[in-house]
C-alpha positions, 0 to 999 in steps of 0.5 A: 520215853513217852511213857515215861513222861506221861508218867512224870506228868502224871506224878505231878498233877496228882502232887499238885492235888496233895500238897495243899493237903500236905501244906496245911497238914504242914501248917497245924503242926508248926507249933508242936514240931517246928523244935524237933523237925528239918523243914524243906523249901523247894523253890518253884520258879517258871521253867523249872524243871519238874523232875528236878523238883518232884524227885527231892519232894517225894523223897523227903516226903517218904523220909517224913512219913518213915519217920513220924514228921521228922521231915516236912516239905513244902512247895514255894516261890519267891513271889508267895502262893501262885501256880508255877508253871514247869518248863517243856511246856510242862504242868504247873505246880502249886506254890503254897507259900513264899520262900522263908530264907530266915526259917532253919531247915533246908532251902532246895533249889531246881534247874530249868526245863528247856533247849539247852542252849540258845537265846529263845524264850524257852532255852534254859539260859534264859529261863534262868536269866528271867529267874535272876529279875525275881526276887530269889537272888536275894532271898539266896543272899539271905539264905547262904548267910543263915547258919541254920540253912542248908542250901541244897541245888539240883543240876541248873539250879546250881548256877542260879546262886552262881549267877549271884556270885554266891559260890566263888571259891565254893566246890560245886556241880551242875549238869555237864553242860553248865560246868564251864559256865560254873567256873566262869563264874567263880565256883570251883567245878567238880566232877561228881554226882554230887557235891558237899562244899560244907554241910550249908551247901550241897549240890547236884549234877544232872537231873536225877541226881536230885534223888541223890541229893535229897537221900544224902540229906535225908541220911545226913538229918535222919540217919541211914535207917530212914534213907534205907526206907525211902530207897526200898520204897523207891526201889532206887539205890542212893548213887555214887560217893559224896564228894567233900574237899577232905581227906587225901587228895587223889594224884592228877597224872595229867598235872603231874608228870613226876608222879606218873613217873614214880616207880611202883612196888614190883610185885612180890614173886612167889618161890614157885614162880621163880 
């Protein structure tokens, strides 16, 4: 476990060198490609979390560089360029630019790193209470009204547009144990790794399910070639199927105690057998 953050750490000092790089690399572009290319926002706040964020920015990084800057992404907060500090006590990141919720694209929102649970400066629910008194809650009004955004969120970050009464009525995930809180706040919960209420708003469960959040967008934008690049490169395979409020619904046999009793087909008897 240690290395594995060690690790993480790691990705993200080194992410913190390049996206200056990247971001003006982004900005001398803007003109020529602005028309042709799907623009990605990930919005830092303090307490993220860095998984939450890094895994969907590499992703959408690669996806980028397979296809020619089909894709650019970027590191923002609400508050404009700043350093952003993670959660767990965790690097800080770079925020090259405020968050642009007019801007066609996608708008990728994180979860917090912390306690679980509790009411100390560092436990999750107030990491995400501090992030309501910024001016994100109405930069995320501004984006869910913009036909031309797609709102993307990664494990807590589902329950910050929550928070704001934006998805009731709307199918969501987060991580499981915010599930409840989701639908007390009017979201209609779903168990799934990931989730698409429509194509303007797409979430995700717990912490790598970021990954999976980013490579169905990356798919769903670009095709399955570029997605199938970015996972050989990551030798990380996309998981689970993408829930959508379409198609047959499955029978609940905890509801439905006439369909439990339904007889089922008896099964064919071979002349053999008999």
């Amino acid at each position: 476990m240690k290395k594995f953050f060690g690790l993480l750490m790691s990705l993200a000092l080194v992410l913190s060198l390049v996206a200056p790089v990247a971001s003006a690399k982004t900005k001398e572009d803007k003109d020529t490609s602005k028309d042709k290319s799907t623009h990605v926002q990930i919005v830092l706040f303090d307490g993220f979390d860095l998984m939450d964020a890094l895994g969907p920015y590499e992703v959408f990084a690669a996806a980028g560089m397979y296809s020619g800057g089909a894709v650019t992404v970027e590191l923002v907060s609400a508050e404009g360029k700043r350093s952003v500090p993670s959660g767990l006590s965790g690097p800080a990141l770079e925020a090259q630019a405020a968050l642009d919720p007019n801007r066609p694209g996608i708008i990728l929102v994180p979860g917090a790193s912390g306690k679980p649970a509790g009411d100390s400066e560092d436990a999750i629910p107030n990491i995400l209470r501090q992030a309501m008194k910024t001016g994100l809650p109405d930069m995320l009004k501004q984006a869910f009204n913009n036909k031309e955004v797609t709102v993307a969120t990664v494990c807590g970050g589902t329950l910050l547009p929550a928070m704001e009464g934006l998805l009731k009525g709307r199918h969501a995930v987060t991580n499981h144990l915010g599930m409840d809180a989701l639908g007390a706040l009017g979201a209609i919960p779903i168990e799934a790794r990931v989730v698409e209420d429509s194509p303007r708003f797409v979430s995700g469960g717990g912490v790598t399910s970021g990954l999976d959040v980013a490579l169905y967008l990356v798919d769903r934008e670009l095709g399955p070639q570029i997605a199938a690049a970015v996972e050989k490169l990551f030798e990380y395979e996309k998981r689970g199927t993408v829930w959508r409020a379409e198609g047959i619904a499955p029978i609940d046999f905890n509801t439905s105690p006439k369909a439990s009793e339904e007889k089922q087909p008896a099964a064919s008897v071979s002349n053999a057998e008999k």
